[in-house]
N, C-alpha and C positions, 0 to 999 in steps of 0.2 A: 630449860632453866632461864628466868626471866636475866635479862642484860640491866645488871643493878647500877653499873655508871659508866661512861663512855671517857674513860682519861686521857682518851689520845684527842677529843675535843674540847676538854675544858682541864683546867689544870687546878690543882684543890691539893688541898694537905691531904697529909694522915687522918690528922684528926678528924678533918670536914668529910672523909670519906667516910670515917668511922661511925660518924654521926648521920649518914645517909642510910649507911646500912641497917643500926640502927632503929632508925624510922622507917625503913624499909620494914625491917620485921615485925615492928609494931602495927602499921597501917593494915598489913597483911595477915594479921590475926584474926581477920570477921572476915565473913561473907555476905554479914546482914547488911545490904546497905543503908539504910538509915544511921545504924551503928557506928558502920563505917564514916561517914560523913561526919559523925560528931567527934569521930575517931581523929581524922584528918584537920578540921581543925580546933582542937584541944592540942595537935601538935605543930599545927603550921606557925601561929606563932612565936612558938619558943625557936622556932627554924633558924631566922634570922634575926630573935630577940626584937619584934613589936608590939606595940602596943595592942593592934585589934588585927583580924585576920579573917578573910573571909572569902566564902566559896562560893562559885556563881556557876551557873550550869546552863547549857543551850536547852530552849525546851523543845518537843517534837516538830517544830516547823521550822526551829534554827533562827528562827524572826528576835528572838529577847532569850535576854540570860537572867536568870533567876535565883536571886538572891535565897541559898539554901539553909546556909548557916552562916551566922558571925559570931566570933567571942565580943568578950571586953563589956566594960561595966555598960557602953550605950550600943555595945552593938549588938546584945541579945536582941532589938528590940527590933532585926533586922530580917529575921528568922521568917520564911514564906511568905516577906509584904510585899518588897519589891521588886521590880522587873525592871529592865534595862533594855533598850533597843539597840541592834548589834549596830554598832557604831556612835554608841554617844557615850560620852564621858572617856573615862579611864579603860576600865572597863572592856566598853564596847568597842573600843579602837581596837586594845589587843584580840579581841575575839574576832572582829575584822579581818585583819591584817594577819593574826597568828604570831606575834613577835609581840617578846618579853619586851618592857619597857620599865626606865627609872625615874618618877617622877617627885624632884625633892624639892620642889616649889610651886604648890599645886594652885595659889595664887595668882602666880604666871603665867600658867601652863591652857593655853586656850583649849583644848581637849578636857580638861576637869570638868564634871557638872558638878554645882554647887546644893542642885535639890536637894541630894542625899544627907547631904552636912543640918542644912534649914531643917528638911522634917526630923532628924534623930539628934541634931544638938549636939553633934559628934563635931570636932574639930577635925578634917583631914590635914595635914601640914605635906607629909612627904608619901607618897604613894610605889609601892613595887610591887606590878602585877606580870603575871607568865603567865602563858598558854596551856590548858589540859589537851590533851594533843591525844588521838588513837585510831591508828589505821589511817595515818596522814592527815585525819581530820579535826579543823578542833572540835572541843566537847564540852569547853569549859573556859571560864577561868578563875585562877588563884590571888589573893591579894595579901600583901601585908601592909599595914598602915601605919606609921609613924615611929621611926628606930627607937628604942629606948636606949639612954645612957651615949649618945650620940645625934649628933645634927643631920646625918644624909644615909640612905642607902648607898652601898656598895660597889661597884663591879663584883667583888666576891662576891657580896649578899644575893646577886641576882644566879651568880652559878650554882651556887647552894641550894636556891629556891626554887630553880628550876631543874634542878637534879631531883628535889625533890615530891618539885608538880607531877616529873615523868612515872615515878613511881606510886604517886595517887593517883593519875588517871588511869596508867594498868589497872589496879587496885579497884577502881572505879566500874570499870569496865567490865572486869571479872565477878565482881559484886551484880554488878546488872546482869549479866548472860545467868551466873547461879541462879537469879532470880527469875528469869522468865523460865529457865529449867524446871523449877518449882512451879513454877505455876499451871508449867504443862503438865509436868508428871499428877500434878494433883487436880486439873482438869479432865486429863485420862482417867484416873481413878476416882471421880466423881462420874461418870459419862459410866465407865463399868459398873458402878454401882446403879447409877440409875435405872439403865437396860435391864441389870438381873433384876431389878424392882418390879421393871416395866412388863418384863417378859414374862415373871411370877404371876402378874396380874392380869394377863391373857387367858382365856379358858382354857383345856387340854380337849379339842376336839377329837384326839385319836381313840379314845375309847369309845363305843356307840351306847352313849347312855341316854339319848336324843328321840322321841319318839318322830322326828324329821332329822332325814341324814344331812351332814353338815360342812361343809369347811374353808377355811381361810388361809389369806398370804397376807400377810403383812413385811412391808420390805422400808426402812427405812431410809430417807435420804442421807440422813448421820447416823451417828451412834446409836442413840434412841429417838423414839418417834413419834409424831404427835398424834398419828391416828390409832386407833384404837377401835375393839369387837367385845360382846362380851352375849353369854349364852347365859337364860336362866330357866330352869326347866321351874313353871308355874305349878303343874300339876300333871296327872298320868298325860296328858292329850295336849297340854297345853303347853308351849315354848316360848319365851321373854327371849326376842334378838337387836342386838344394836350396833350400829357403826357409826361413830365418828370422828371427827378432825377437829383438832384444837387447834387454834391461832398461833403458828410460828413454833420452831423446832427448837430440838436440845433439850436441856435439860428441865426450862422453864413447864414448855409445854409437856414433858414427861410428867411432872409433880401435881400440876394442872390435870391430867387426864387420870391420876392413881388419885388422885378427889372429885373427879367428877364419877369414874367408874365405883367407886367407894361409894357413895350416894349414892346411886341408880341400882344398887346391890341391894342396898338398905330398902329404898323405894319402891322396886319391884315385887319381892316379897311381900307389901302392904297392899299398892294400888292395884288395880286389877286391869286399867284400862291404857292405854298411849295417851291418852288426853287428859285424864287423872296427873297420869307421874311425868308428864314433861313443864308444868306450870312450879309443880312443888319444886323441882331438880333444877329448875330455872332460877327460883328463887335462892337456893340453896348455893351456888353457883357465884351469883351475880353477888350476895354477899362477902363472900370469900375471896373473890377473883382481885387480881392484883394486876398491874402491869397494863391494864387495857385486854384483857386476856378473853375470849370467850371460844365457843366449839358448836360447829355444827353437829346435827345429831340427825339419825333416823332410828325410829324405835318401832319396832314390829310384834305382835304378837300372833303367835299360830296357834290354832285351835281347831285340832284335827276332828274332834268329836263332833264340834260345832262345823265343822269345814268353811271356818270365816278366817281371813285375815285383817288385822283392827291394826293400823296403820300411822304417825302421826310423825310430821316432820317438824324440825326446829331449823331452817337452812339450808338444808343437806341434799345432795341431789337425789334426783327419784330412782328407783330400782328398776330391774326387767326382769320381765317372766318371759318364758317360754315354755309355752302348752305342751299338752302331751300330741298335742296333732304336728308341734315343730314353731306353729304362728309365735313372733317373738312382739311384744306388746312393753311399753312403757308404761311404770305405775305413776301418776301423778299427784301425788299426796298432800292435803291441804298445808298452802307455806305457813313460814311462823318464825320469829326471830332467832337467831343465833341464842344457843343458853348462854346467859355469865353477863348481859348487855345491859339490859334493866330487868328491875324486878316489876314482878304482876304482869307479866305479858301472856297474853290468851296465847292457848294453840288447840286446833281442833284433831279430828282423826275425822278416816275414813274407813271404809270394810269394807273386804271382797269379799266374796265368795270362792274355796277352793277346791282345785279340784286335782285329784288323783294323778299321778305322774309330772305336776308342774314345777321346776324348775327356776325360780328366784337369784338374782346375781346384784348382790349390793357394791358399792363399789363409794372410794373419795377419787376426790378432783386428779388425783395425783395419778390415776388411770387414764382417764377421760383428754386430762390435758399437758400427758408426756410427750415429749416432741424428740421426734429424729434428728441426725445431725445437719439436716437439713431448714431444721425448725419448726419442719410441721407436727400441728400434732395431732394426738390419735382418734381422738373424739370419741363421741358416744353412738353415731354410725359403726365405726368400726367394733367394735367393744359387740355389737347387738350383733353383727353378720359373723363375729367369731363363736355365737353362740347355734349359729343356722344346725351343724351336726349333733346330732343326736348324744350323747354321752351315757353311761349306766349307773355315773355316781355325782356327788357334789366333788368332791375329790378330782375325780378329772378333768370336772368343767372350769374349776381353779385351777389345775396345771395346765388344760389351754387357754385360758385366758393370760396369765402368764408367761406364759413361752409366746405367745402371740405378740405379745405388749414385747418380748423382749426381740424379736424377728423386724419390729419396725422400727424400735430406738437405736440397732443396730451400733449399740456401745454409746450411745452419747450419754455425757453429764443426767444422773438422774436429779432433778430440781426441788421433788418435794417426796413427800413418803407417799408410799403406793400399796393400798389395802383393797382386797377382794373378799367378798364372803359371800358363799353361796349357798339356799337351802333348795332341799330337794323333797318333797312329798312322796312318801311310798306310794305304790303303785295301788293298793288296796286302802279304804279310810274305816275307820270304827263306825260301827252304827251309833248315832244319839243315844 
C-alpha cells in the first residue's frame, strides 16, 4: 500500500490531508502517461490555488528538464518547447539540489531566469517549486506560479505541494514502468508473430518430394531471423535453391526476407535461369527496400537431366562440394551486388557440371564467422574438413556441421543467425 502522507514530518489539517488524498485518487486513476501528466497538472494548480502550474522532467541524460506541461492562459504555449539545464533558474536549482524552495520575489531572487517570462509574455512574480523525487532520486520538478487571491506562497503551501509532488512522482513512475511493460509484452508478441510468419515461410524439407535430397538448420541469433532458404522444384529433374542473409536482425529484417522470398517465389516459376531472376528480384527489392536494408543471396539451380548446375551470386559466400571420391572443392560464383542496393545491377552465372553422389553445403556468414569464447572464429577451413567424412544423407551432413559449429563455440554468445543447407545428388542421374 502506497505511504499517502508522512504526518509525523510535516504537520497539516484534516482538511489539507483530505485534499491529498483526494488527489491522490485522482492522479492515480490512469496508467497512460501522457494522460497522467495532463492529469497532474489540471490538478497541481488548484493544489495551492495558482495561477499557472507546471511540470518539468529530467530527460534520459539527467543534463536538462523538460518542460512537459503547463496550464494557464500563456502557459499552454509551454508545452514540449522548452528545456532547462539542471542548474539554471528556478527550476534547475531545485532539481540540483533536490530541495523545495519559495520564491515570492522573483525580481530579487538571483536564481530566477528571466528568458522564460520574455519568450512566453508570462509574468512570473512569486514562484513555488518541489522536487519529484523516486528511489532517492530526483526525476522531476513541480512548479506553481503566482498565489491567487494573496501576495506570497506559504510554508503550508509548500507542505501541501510537496505532499503532493510525492504522490505524482510515484504516480509518475508507475505510469512509466506500466508502460515499458507494454511495450515489452507487445514486442514479445510481435517477435512471436513474426517467427510463426517466418517459419510458415520456410519450405518443409521433411518430406522427399525433391528429386535431390535436401536439408537445412536455420538457428537464429533472436527471436526471428534474417537468413533465410527456400526450395523450388522447376520441373520433374529440375530444382530452384536459395540462401540468404538480410541486413540486420529482428523483426525489420524478418518482414524484409517474407518480401524478398515472396518475389523469388513469383520469379522463379517465370525465369528459367540465376541470371535471369536475380536482376528482376533485384530490382523488385531495391524498390521496396526501406531502412538501408538489402540481402545477400545465392541462387542455384539443379538440373539432374541436364547434370549442370547454373549458379549466380548477388554477395553471398560461395558454396562447397564434395565429390563422390571425398575431394572437397570451393564453388566460386561470378560476384554481383547485394539485392535491395541499386536498381539495374548486372549479375552473371556460372554452370558446372554434375555429377552423381556430390554433396553441396551452402551456408551464411553466421557459420563461417562464429567465434569461441576465446574469439576465434570458425572459418571456412574449418566448415570444409568437417565435411572430410563420408555421410549417406543431406540430413546428416547438416547435423554435423552443426554440432561441429556447436563443439567449438563451446557456449559463447551466438552473434548473428546461423543457416546451413545442404543438397545431395543421388547416386544414380536420369538419362537426357
Amino acid at each position: 500500500m502506497l505511504k499517502l502522507f508522512d504526518l509525523s514530518g510535516r504537520k497539516c489539517s484534516v482538511h489539507n490531508l483530505k485534499r491529498i488524498l483526494d488527489l491522490n485518487a485522482k492522479i492515480n486513476s490512469t496508467l497512460k502517461i501522457d494522460e497522467l501528466l495532463s492529469l497532474i497538472m489540471s490538478t497541481a494548480a488548484g493544489v495551492v490555488n495558482s495561477e499557472v502550474a507546471s511540470l518539468l522532467l529530467l530527460d534520459d541524460e539527467r543534463k536538462h528538464l523538460v518542460f512537459r506541461v503547463a496550464l494557464g492562459e500563456k502557459g499552454g504555449e509551454l508545452v514540449e518547447k522548452f528545456r532547462v539545464k539542471v542548474g539554471e533558474g528556478i527550476a534547475g536549482h531545485v532539481a540540483q539540489k533536490g530541495e523545495a524552495v519559495i520564491v515570492n520575489d522573483t525580481a530579487h531572487d538571483p536564481r530566477f531566469a528571466k528568458r522564460f517570462d520574455k519568450e512566453t509574455g508570462f509574468v512570473s512574480k512569486a514562484i513555488l517549486c518541489v522536487p519529484l523525487t523516486a528511489k532517492g532520486a530526483v526525476t522531476g520538478v513541480l512548479e506553481a506560479i503566482n498565489p491567487v487571491g494573496r501576495a506570497k506562497f506559504s510554508p503550508a503551501d509548500l507542505e501541501l505541494f510537496q505532499a503532493f509532488a510525492d504522490q505524482a512522482a510515484i504516480a509518475v513512475e508507475n505510469a512509466k514502468l506500466h508502460g515499458e511493460i507494454l511495450k515489452q509484452e507487445k514486442a514479445k508478441q510481435e517477435l512471436l508473430i513474426a517467427r510463426e510468419i517466418q517459419q510458415n515461410f520456410l519450405p518443409d524439407l521433411a518430406a522427399p518430394r525433391f528429386p535431390v535430397d535436401i536439408a537445412a538448420r536455420n538457428i537464429p541469433a533472436l527471436e526471428v531471423s534474417g537468413d533465410f532458404y527456400d526450395v523450388m522444384p522447376l520441373s520433374e529433374s529440375r530444382t530452384g535453391v536459395l540462401i540468404a542473409d538480410v541486413s540486420g536482425k529482428g523483426v525489420p529484417a524478418a518482414l524484409f526476407m517474407v518480401n524478398a522470398i515472396s518475389n523469388f517465389r513469383f520469379l522463379a516459376s517465370r525465369l528459367a535461369s540465376p541470371a535471369a531472376l536475380l536482376p528482376e528480384l533485384n530490382n523488385r527489392l531495391a524498390k521496396s527496400s526501406t531502412r538501408g536494408m538489402f540481402v545477400t543471396l545465392l541462387y542455384m539451380v539443379f538440373d539432374l537431366r541436364q547434370k549442370t548446375l547454373e549458379y549466380a551470386s548477388a554477395g553471398h559466400p560461395a558454396g562447397i562440394v564434395r565429390t563422390r571420391t571425398g575431394s572437397i572443392e570451393e564453388l566460386a560464383p561470378p560476384g554481383g551486388l547485394p539485392l535491395g542496393l541499386v536498381e539495374d545491377a548486372g549479375y552473371s552465372q556460372d554452370v558446372r557440371t554434375l555429377s552423381a553422389g556430390e554433396t553441396f553445403v551452402f551456408y551464411t556468414d553466421g557459420i563461417s564467422e562464429a567465434r569461441n569464447r576465446q574469439g576465434e572464429e570458425y572459418t571456412l577451413p574449418r566448415l570444409k574438413h568437417c565435411l572430410n567424412a563420408p555421410r549417406t544423407s543431406a540430413e546428416n551432413y547438416a547435423a554435423a556441421i552443426i554440432s561441429d559449429l556447436g563443439a567449438f563455440t563451446q557456449g559463447a554468445a551466438q552473434h548473428d543467425d546461423i543457416t546451413a543447407l545442404v543438397v545431395q545428388v543421388p547416386d544414380a542421374l536420369p538419362q537426357p
